[in-house]
N, C-alpha and C positions, 0 to 999 in steps of 0.2 A: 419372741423378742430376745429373750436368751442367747438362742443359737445367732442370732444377727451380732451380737456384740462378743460375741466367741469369733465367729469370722471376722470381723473387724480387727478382733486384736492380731489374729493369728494373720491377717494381711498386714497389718501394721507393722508388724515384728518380720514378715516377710521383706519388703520393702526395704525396711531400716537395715537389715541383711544383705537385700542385693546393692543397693548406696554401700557400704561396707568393703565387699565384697568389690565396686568398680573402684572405692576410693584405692583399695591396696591394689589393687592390678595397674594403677595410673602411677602408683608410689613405685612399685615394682619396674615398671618400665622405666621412669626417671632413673633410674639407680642404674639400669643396668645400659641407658644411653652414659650413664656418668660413669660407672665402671668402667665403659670402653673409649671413651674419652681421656681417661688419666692413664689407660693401657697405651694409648697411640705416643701421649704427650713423654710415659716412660722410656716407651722406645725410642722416640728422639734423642731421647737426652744420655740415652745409652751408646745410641750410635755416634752423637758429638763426643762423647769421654774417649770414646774408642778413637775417634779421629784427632780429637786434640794429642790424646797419649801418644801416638804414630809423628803428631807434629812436633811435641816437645822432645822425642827421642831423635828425629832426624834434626832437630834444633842442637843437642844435646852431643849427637857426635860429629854436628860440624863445627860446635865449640870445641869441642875433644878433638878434631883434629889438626884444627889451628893452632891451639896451645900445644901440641904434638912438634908440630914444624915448626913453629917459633923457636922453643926450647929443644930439639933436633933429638929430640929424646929417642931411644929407638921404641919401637911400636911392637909390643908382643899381641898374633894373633889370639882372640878368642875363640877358646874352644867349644865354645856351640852359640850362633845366634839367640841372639835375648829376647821375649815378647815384647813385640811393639817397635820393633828395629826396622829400619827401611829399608826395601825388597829391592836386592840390584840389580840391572839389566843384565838379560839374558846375554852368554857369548860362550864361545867355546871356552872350556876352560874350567869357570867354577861351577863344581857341584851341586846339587840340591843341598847340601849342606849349608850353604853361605845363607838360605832361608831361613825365617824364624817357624817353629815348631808346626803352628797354625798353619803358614804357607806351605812346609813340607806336605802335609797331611790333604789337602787339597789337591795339589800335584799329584803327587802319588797318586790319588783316590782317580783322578783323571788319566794318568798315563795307566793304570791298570784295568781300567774300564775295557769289557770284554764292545768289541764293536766302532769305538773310539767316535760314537754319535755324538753330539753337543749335547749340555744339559742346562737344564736352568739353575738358579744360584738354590733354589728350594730343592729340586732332588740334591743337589749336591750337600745342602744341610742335612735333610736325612739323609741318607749313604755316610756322612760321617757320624751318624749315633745322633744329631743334635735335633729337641724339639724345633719343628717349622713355624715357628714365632714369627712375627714380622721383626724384631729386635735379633735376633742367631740370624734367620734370612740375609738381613740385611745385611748384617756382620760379615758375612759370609760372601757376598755381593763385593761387599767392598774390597774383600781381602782378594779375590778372583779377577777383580779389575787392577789392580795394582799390576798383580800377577800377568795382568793381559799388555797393560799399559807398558808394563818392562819388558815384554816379549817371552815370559817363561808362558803363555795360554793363547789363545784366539779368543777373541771376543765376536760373535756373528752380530751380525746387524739386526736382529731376534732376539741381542739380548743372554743369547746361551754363549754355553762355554766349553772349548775341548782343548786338547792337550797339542801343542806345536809339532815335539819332536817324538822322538822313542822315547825311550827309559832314560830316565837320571839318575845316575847311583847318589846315593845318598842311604843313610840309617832314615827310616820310616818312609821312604818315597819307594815305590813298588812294592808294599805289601797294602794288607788291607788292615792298616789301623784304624 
């Protein structure tokens, strides 16, 4: 009789262990649907900031250049594009320079691509050093489409991306920064 209420317990205390044991594995998984739930909802909201910044700058220097020609002020160029500044269409003439840093680095990275194959906007984040996040990807994406949309890239119908012309001089366009 002994040993029957010895296995009892020692089932009892089993039991209450594996209950235990599914309760945290059900807690575990709730957590980590919720950890990637606020990962997807971060990256939105990362890639909105990054989109509004792009609208309030191209906002920004078309108030700047209204008040420009009103007041007939003369216009000193800038010496290097600003982050977040808007990407002008491609024509003969201006350099990769007229790009903001980020766009240069992209270019480049594709006019020096040994093969000159399309790529997708994720190899293209890794090749420039950046973890393949969905939030960098995207980033990345978007700055490639700008880029396609002005005429400095090809956007294929696949979605990938390659380089239009040759080389574009420019500081950081044809090397591998």
């Amino acid at each position: 009789m002994c040993g029957g209420v010895d296995s009892g317990v020692a089932g009892g205390a089993g039991s209450a262990g594996r209950e235990r044991v599914e309760d945290l594995r059900e807690a575990a998984a709730w957590a980590a649907a919720a950890l990637e739930a606020a990962e997807i909802e971060l990256d939105r909201r990362v890639i909105a900031r990054e989109e509004l910044v792009e609208a309030l700058a191209a906002s920004a220097a078309g108030t700047t250049a209204l008040t420009e020609a009103e007041t007939e002020a003369e216009s000193v160029p800038a010496s290097s594009p600003l982050p977040g500044t808007t990407v002008p269409s491609w024509r003969e003439g201006p350099p990769a320079t007229a790009l903001a840093p980020d766009y240069q680095r992209i270019l480049g990275m594709l006019v020096d691509r040994p093969g000159q194959e399309p790529v997708k906007a994720k190899e293209i984040a890794v090749m420039l050093g950046l973890e393949p996040t969905p939030a960098k990807v995207e980033g990345v994406r978007s700055k490639a489409r700008r880029l396609a949309e002005r005429g400095w890239l090809v956007q294929e119908a696949s979605g990938m991306f390659s380089a239009v012309r040759g080389p574009v001089a420019g500081p950081g366009v044809g090397s591998s920064a």
